[in-house]
C-alpha positions as CSV (number, residue, x, y, z in Angstrom):
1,X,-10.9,-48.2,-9.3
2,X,-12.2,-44.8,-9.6
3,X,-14.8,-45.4,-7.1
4,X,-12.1,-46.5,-5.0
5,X,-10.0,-43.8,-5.2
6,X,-13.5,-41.4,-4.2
7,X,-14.0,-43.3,-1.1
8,X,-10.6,-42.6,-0.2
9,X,-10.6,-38.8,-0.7
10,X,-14.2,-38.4,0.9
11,X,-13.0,-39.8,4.0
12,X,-9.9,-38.4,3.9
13,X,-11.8,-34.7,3.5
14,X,-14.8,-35.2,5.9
15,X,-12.1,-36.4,8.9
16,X,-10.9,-32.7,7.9
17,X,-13.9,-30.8,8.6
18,X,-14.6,-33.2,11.8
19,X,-11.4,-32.4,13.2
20,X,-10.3,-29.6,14.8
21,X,-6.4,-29.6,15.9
22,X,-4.6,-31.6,13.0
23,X,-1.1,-30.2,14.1
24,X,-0.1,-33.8,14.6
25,X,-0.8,-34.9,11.1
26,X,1.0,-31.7,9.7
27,X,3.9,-32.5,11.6
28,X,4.2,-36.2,10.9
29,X,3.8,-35.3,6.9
30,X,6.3,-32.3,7.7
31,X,9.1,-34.7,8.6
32,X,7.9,-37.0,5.8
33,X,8.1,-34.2,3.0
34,X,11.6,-33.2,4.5
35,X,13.3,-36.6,4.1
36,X,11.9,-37.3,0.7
37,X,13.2,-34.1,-0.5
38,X,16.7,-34.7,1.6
39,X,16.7,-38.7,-0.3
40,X,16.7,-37.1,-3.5
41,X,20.2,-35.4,-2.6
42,X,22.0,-37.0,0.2
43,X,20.6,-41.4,-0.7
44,X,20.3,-43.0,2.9
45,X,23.1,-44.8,3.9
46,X,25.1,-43.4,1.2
47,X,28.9,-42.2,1.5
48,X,29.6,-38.3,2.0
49,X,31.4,-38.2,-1.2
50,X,28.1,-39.7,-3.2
51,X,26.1,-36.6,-1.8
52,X,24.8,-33.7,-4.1
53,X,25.2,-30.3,-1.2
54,X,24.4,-27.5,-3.3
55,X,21.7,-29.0,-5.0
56,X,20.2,-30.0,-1.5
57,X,20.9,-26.2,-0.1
58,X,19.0,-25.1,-3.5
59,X,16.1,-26.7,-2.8
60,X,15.5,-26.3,0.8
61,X,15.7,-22.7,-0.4
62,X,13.2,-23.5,-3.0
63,X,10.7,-25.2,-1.0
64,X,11.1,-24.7,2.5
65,X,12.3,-21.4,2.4
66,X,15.1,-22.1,4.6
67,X,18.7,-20.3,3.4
68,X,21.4,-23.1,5.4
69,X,24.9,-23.4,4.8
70,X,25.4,-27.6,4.6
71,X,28.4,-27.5,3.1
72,X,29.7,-25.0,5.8
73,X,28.4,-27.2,8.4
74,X,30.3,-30.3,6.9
75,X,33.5,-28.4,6.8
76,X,33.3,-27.3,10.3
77,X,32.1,-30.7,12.0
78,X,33.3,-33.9,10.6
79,X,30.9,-36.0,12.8
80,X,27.9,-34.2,11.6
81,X,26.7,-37.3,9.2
82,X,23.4,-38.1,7.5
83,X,21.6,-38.9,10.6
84,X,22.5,-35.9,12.1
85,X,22.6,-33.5,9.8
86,X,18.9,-34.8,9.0
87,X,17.6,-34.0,12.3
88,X,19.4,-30.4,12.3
89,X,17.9,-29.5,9.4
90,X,14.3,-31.0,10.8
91,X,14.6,-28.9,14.1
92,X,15.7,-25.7,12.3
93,X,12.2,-25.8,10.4
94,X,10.5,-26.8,13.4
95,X,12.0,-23.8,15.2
96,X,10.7,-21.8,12.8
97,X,7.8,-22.9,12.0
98,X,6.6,-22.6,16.0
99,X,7.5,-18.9,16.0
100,X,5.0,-18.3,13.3
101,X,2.4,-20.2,15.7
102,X,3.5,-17.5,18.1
103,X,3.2,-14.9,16.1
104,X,-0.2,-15.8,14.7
105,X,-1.4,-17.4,17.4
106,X,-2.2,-21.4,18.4
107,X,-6.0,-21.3,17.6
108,X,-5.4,-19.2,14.0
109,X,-2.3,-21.4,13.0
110,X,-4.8,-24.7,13.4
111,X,-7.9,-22.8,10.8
112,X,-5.0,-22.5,8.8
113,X,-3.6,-25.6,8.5
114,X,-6.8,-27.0,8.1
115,X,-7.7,-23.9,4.8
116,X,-4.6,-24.9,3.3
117,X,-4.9,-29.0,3.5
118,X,-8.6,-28.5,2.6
119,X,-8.1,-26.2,-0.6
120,X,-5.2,-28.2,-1.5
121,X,-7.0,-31.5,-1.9
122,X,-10.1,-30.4,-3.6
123,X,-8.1,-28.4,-6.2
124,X,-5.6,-31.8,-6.7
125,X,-8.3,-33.9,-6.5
126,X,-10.6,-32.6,-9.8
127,X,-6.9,-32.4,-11.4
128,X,-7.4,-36.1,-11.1
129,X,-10.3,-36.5,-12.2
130,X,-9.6,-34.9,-15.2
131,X,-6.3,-36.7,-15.8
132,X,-8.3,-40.2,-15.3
133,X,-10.7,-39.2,-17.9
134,X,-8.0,-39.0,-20.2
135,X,-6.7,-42.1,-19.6
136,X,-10.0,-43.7,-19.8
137,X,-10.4,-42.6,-23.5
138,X,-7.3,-43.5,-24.2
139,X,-6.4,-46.7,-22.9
140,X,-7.5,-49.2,-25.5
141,X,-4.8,-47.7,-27.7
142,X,-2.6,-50.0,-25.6
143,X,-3.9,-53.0,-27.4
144,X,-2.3,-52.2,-30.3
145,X,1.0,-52.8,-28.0
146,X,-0.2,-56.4,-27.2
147,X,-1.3,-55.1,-23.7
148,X,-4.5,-55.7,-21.9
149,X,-6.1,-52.3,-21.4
150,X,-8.1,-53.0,-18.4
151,X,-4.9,-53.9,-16.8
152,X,-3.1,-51.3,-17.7
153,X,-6.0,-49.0,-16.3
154,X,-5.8,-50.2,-13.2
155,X,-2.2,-50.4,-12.9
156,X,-1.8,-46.6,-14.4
157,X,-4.6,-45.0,-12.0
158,X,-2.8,-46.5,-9.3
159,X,0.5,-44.8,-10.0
160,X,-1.6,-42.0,-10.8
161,X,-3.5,-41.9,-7.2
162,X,-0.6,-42.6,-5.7
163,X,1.1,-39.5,-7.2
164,X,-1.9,-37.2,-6.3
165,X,-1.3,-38.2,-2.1
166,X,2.1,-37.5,-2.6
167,X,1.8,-34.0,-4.3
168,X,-1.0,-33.0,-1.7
169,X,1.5,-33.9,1.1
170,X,4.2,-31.8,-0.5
171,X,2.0,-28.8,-1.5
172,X,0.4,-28.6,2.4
173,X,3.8,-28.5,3.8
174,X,5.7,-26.4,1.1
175,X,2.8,-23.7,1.7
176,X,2.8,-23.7,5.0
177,X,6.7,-24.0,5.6
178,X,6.8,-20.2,3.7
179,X,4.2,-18.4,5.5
180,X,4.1,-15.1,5.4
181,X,3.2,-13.8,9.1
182,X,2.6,-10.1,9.4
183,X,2.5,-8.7,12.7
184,X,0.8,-5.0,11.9
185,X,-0.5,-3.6,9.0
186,X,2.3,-1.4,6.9
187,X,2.5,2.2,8.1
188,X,1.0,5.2,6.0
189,X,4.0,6.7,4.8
190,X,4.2,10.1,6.6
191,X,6.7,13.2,5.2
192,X,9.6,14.0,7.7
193,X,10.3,18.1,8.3
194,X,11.8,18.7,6.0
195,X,9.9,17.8,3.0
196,X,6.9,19.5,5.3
197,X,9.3,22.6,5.4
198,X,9.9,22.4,1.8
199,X,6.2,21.8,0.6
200,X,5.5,25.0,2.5
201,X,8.4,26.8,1.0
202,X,7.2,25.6,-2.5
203,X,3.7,26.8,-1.8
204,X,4.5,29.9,-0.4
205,X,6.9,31.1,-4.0
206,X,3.7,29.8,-5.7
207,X,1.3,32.2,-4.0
208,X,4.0,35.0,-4.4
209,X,4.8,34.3,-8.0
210,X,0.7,34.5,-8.6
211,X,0.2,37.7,-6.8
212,X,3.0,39.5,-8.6
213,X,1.8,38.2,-11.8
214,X,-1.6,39.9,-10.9
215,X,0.4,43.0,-10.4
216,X,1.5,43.0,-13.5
217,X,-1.3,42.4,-15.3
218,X,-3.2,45.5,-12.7
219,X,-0.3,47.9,-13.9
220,X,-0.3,47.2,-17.7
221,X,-4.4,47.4,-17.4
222,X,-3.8,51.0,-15.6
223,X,-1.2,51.9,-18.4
224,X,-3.6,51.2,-21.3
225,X,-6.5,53.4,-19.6
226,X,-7.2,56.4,-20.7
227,X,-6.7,58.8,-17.7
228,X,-8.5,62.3,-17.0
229,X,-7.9,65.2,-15.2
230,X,-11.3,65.2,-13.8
231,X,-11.2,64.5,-10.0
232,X,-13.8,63.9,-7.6
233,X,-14.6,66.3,-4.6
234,X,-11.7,66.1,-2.0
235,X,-9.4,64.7,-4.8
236,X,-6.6,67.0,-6.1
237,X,-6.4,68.0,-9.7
238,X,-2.8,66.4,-11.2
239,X,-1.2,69.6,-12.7
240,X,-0.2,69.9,-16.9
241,X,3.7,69.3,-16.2
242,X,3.3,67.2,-13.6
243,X,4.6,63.6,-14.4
244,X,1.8,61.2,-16.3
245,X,0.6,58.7,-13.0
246,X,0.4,55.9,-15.7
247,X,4.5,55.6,-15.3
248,X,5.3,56.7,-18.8
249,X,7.7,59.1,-17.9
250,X,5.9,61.5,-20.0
251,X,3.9,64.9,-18.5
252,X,0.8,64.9,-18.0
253,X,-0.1,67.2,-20.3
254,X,2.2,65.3,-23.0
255,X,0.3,62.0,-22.3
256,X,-3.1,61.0,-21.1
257,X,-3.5,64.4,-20.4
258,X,-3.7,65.6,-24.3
259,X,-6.3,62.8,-24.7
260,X,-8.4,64.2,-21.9
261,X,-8.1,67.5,-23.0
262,X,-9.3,66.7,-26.5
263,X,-12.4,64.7,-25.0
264,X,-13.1,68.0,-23.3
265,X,-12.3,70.8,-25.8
266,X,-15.5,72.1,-26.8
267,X,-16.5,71.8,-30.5
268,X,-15.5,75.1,-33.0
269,X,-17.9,77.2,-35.3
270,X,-16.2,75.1,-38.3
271,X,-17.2,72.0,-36.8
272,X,-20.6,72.8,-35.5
273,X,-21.8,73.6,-39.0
């Protein structure tokens, strides 16, 4: 049974990598996928009053990524029946599925079909493998249920392969039905004028705000330094009652000036001896 079931996926995978255009194949399982997901809503053959809308609008959403208003539909046209509101729904996703070919292109769309069925079945397929192992060790646990075991093994990895096919059908087409196509790589983001206008503003109050600070800190640096009258040659001698220039208000004589004078004052006859 297992060996069986290898043969089948070997095949299966190396009829992948020798093929290159498998567009037919992914449309054939496309309509498949769509009317086994539409059965398990709307039964074939069945009476309008016997079919579940909202829960077939929920998962067309869910899986094919398609937003449709059925029930809107219905209301509007009362000959729109199973038939042909099967095929509506088919076309709609074929529309839209050829103007992602468009958009990405005929030769990129068929690498990615062929990526997407490729990944899908290897990662399904050890999934399987692992599952069967499990059932191998357990399966002569249904003796005690006065089965035979080795029929229950085959009849159980049969369900089980048959279930694998099935979900790798499903998975190809659900991943492919919501492609994401992107036509140009997002823009940087890029300020408009006016935050331009206000960065500048707020850089130029920054620079301002610094050099008063430094301002301040130059003036209180000149207030707490002692000041003399000495002056160079070519620079005039501030006069006694002439305001201090350290800003104090005081004269000069009254401020920095009596400091200077009392560096200068020569020593007295007390003070020498």
């Amino acid at each position: 049974m297992a060996n069986d079931q290898r043969q089948v996926i070997y095949q299966t995978r190396d009829e992948l990598m020798e093929t290159g255009d498998i567009s037919a194949e992914i449309a054939a399982l496309r309509e498949d996928v769509l009317n086994n997901t539409i059965d398990t809503c709307i039964a074939p053959e069945s009476m309008p009053e016997q079919w579940d809308i909202p829960g077939l609008e929920h998962q067309l959403q869910r899986d094919f990524g398609l937003a449709l208003p059925l029930q809107r539909w219905l209301d509007e046209d009362d000959e729109l029946y199973e038939k042909p509101l099967r095929a509506k729904i088919l076309d709609i996703l074929v529309a839209r599925y050829a103007r992602h070919e468009q958009l990405l292109g005929p030769e990129r769309m068929r690498q990615v079909e062929k990526e997407v069925m490729l990944s899908t079945l290897d990662t399904h397929w050890k999934e399987h493998l692992a599952a069967m192992d499990y059932l191998r060790q357990g399966i002569h646990l249904r003796g005690y249920a006065q089965k035979n075991p080795k029929q229950e093994y085959k009849r159980e990895a049969f369900d089980m392969f048959a279930h694998l096919l099935l979900t790798i059908d499903r998975e190809v087409i659900f991943v492919l039905s919501n492609l994401q196509v992107l036509t140009e790589p997002p823009a940087r983001h890029i300020p408009d004028a006016t935050q331009l206008n206000y960065q500048g503003a707020t850089d130029a109050s920054v620079e301002s705000a610094g050099a008063a600070e430094r301002d301040r800190r130059q003036h209180q640096v000149s207030k707490q330094r002692p000041q003399t009258r000495s002056a160079g040659r070519g620079e005039r001698k501030i006069g006694r009652n002439e305001p201090c220039p350290c800003g104090s208000g005081k004269k000069y004589k009254q401020c920095h000036g009596r400091l200077s004078s009392a560096r200068v004052r020569p020593a007295s006859s007390s003070e020498v001896a």
